[in-house]
TORMARRO-310114 format. One line per 3 residues: number of its first residue (from 1); for each residue x, y, z of N, C-alpha, C. Coordinates in Angstrom, 2 decimals, decimal comma. Layout:
% residues N
NUM = X Y Z X Y Z X Y Z | ... .
% end
This chain:
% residues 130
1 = -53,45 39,16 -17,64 -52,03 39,41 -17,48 -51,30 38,62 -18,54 | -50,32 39,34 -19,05 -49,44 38,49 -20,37 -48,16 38,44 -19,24 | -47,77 36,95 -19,55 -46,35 37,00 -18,94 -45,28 37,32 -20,13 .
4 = -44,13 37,60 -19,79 -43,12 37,72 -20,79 -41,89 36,82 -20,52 | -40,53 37,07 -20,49 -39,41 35,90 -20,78 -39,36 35,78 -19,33 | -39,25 34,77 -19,45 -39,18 33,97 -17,87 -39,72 33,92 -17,01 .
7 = -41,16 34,11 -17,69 -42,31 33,57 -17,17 -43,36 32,72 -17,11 | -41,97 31,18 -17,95 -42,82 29,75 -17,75 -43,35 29,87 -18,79 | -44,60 29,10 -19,02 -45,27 28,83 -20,27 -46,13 29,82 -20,79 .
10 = -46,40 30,69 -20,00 -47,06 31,80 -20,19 -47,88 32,48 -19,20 | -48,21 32,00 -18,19 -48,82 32,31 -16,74 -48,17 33,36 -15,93 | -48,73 34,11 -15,60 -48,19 35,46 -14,60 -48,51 34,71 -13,79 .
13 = -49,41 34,12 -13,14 -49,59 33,09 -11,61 -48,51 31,83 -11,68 | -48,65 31,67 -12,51 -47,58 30,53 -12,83 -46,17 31,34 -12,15 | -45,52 32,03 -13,38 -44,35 33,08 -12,90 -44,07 33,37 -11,54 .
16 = -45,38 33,80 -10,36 -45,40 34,26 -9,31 -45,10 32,96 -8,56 | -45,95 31,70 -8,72 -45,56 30,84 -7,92 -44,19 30,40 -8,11 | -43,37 30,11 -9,19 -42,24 29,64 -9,52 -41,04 30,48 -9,17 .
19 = -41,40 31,98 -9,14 -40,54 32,87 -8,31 -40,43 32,98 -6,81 | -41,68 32,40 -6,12 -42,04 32,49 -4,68 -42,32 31,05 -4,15 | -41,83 30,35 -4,80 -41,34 28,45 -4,63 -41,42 28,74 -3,37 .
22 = -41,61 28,17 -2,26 -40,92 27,85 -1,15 -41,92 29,08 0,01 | -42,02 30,11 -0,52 -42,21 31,21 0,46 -43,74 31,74 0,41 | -44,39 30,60 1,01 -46,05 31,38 0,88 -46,64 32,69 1,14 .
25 = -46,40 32,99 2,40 -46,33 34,34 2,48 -46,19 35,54 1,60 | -44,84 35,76 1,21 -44,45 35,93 0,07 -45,34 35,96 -1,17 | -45,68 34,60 -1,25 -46,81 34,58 -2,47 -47,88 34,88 -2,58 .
28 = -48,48 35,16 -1,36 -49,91 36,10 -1,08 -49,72 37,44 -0,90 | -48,72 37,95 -0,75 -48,27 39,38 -1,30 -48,80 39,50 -2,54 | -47,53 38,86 -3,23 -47,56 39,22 -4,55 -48,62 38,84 -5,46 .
31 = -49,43 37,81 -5,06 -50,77 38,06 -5,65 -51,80 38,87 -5,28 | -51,89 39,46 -4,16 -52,42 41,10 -3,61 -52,12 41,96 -4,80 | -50,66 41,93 -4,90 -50,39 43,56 -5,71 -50,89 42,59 -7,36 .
34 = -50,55 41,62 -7,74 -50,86 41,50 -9,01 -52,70 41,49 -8,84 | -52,94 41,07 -8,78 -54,84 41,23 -8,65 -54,80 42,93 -8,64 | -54,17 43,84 -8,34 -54,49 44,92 -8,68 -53,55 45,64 -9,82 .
37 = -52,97 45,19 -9,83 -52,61 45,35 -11,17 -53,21 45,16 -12,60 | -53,62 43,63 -12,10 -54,60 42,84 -13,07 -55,51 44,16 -13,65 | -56,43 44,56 -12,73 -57,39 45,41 -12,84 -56,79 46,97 -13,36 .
40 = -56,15 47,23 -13,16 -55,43 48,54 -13,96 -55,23 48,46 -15,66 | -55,39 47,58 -16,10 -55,03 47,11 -17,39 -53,87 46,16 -18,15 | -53,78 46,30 -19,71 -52,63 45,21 -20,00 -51,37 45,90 -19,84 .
43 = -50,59 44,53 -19,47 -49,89 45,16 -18,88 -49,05 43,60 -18,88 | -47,17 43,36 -18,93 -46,75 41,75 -18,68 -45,76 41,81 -17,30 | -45,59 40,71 -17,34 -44,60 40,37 -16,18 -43,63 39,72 -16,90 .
46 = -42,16 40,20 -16,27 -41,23 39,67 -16,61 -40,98 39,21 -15,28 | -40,56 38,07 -15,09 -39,43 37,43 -14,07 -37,68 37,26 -14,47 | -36,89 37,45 -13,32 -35,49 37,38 -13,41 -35,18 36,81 -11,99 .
49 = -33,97 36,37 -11,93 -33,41 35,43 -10,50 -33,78 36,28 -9,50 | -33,52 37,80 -9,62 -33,41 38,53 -8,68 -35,14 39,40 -7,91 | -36,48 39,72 -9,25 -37,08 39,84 -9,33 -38,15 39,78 -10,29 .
52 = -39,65 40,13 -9,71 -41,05 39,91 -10,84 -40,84 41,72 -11,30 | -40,90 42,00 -12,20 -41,19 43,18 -12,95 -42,67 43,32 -13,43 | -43,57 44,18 -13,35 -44,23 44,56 -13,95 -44,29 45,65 -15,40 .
55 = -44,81 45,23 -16,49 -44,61 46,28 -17,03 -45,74 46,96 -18,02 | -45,51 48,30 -18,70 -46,59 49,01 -19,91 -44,94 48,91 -20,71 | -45,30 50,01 -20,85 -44,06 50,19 -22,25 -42,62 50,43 -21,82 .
58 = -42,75 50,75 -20,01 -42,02 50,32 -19,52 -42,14 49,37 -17,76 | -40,94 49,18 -17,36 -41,26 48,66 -16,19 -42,30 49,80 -15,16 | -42,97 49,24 -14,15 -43,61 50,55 -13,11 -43,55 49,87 -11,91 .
61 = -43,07 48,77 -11,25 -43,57 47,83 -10,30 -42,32 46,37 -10,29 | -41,83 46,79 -9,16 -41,29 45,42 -9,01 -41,21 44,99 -7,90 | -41,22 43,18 -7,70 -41,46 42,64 -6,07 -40,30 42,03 -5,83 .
64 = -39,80 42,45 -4,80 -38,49 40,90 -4,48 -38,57 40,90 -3,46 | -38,01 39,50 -3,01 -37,68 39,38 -1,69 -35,95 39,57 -1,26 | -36,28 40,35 -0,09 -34,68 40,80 0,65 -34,18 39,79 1,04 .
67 = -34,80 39,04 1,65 -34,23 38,00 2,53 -33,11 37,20 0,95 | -33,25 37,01 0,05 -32,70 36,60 -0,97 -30,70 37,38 -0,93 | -31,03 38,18 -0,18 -29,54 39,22 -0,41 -29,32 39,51 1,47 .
70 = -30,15 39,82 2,10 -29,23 39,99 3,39 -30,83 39,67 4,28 | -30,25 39,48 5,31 -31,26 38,87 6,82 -32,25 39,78 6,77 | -33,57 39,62 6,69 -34,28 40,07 6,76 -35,95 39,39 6,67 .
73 = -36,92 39,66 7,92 -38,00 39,03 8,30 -38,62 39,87 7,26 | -39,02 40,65 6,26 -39,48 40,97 5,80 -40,06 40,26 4,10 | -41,48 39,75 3,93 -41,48 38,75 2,96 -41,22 39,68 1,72 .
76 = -41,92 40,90 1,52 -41,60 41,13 0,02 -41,16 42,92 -0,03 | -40,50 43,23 -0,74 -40,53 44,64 -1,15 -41,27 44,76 -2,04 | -42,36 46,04 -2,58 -42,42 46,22 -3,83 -41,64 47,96 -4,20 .
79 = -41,50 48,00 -5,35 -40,41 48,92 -5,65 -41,62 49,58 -6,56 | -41,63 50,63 -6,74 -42,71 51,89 -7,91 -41,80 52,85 -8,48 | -41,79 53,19 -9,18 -41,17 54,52 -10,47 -42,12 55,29 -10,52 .
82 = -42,49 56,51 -9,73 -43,58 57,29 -9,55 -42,78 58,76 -10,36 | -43,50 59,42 -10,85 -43,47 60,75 -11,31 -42,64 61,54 -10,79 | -43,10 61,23 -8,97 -42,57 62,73 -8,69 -42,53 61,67 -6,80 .
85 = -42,05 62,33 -6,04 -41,95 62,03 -5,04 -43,08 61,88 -4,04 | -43,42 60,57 -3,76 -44,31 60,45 -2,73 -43,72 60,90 -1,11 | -44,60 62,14 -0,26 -44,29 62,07 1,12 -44,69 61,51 2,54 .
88 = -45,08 59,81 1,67 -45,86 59,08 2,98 -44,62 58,67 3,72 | -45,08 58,70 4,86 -44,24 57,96 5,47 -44,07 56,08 5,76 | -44,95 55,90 5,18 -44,71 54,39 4,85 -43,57 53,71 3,71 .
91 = -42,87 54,48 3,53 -42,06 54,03 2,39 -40,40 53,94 3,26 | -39,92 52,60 3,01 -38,28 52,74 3,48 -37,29 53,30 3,18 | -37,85 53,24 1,47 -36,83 54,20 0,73 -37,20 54,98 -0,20 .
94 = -36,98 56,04 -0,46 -37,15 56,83 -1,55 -35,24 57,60 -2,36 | -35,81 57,00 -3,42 -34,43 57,68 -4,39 -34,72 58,07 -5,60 | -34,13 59,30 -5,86 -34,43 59,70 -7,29 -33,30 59,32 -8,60 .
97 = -33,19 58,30 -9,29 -32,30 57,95 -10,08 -32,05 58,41 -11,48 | -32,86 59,23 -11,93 -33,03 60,19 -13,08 -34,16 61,35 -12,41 | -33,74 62,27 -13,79 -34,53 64,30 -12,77 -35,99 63,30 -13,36 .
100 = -36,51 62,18 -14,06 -38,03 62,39 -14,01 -38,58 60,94 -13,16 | -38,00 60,36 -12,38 -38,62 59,19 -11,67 -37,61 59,01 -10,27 | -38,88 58,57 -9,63 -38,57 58,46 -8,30 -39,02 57,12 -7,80 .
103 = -37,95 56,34 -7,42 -38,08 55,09 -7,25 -38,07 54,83 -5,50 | -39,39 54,40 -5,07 -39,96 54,57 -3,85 -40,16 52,61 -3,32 | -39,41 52,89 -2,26 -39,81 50,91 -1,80 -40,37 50,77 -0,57 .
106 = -41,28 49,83 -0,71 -42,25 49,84 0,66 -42,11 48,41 0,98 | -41,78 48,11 2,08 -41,56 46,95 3,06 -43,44 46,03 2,39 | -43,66 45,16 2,64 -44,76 43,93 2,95 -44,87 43,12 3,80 .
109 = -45,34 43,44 4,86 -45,71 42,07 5,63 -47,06 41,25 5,81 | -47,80 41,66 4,65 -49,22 41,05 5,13 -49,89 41,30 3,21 | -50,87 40,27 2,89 -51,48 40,72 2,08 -52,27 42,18 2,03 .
112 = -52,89 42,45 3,80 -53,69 43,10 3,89 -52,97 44,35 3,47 | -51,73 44,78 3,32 -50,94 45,87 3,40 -51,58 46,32 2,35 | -51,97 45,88 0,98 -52,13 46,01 -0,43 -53,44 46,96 -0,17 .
115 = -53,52 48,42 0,30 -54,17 48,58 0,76 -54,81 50,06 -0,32 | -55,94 50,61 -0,33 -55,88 51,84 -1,23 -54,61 52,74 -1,54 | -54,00 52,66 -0,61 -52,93 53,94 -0,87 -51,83 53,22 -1,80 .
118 = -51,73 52,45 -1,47 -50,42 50,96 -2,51 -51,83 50,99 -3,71 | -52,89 50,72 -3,70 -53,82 50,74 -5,43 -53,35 52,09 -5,90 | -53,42 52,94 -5,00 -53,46 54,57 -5,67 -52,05 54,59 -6,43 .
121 = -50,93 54,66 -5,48 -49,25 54,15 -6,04 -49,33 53,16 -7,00 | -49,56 52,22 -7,47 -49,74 51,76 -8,46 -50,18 52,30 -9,26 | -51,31 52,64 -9,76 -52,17 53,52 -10,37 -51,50 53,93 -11,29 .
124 = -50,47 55,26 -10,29 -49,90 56,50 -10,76 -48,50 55,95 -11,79 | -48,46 54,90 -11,05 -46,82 53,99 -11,51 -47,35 53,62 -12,80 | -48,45 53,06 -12,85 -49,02 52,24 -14,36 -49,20 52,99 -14,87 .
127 = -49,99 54,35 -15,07 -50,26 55,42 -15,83 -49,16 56,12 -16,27 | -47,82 56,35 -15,47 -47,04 56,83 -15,71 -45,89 55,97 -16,83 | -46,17 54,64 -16,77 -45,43 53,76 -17,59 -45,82 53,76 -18,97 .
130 = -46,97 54,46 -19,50 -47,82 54,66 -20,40 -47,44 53,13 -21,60 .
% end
């Protein structure tokens, strides 16, 4: 993993812990989805106040926590830019913000969540970020 601006000295684990200070939970999420990411190929992380970005040539993947903006027991969102519209029903939100990407957010409460169908969504998100 290459980190990018504001991601510390250069560490994507680094980045993750320094973004998820305080919130362990949280931080075993987001090292779930990065370990599979990892494995999808190169690929950097940007960090910002608000969130970790993943990216190819463009962003495909981003994690934040809600609780940061309004009440919520929920440790992490991750957010995907998929092709075309996923119809699982595991997703909280789905919005289409341009006619070619569909930006789909799925709640986290457990590492275990990080499960084939979130590798597969990724996948499609990373491939699609070309």
């Amino acid at each position: 993993m290459t980190a990018g601006a504001g991601a510390g000295d250069g560490s994507g684990a680094e980045a993750l812990d320094a973004f998820f200070a305080g919130h362990p939970e949280a931080r075993s999420i987001a090292a779930a989805v990065a370990e599979v990411v990892e494995e999808l190929g190169p690929h950097t992380v940007r960090v910002s106040r608000s969130q970790v970005a993943f990216r190819r040539r463009r962003a495909f993947a981003w994690l934040w926590r809600p609780g940061q903006y309004v009440r919520s027991t929920v440790p992490v969102v991750l957010s995907l830019s998929l092709p075309q519209r996923d119809g699982s029903p595991r997703w909280k939100e789905v919005v289409q913000p341009s006619p070619h990407a569909w930006m789909h957010h799925l709640e986290l409460n457990a590492p275990e969540e990080v499960d084939g169908a979130v590798r597969d969504w990724l996948a499609t998100a990373y491939d699609a970020a070309g």
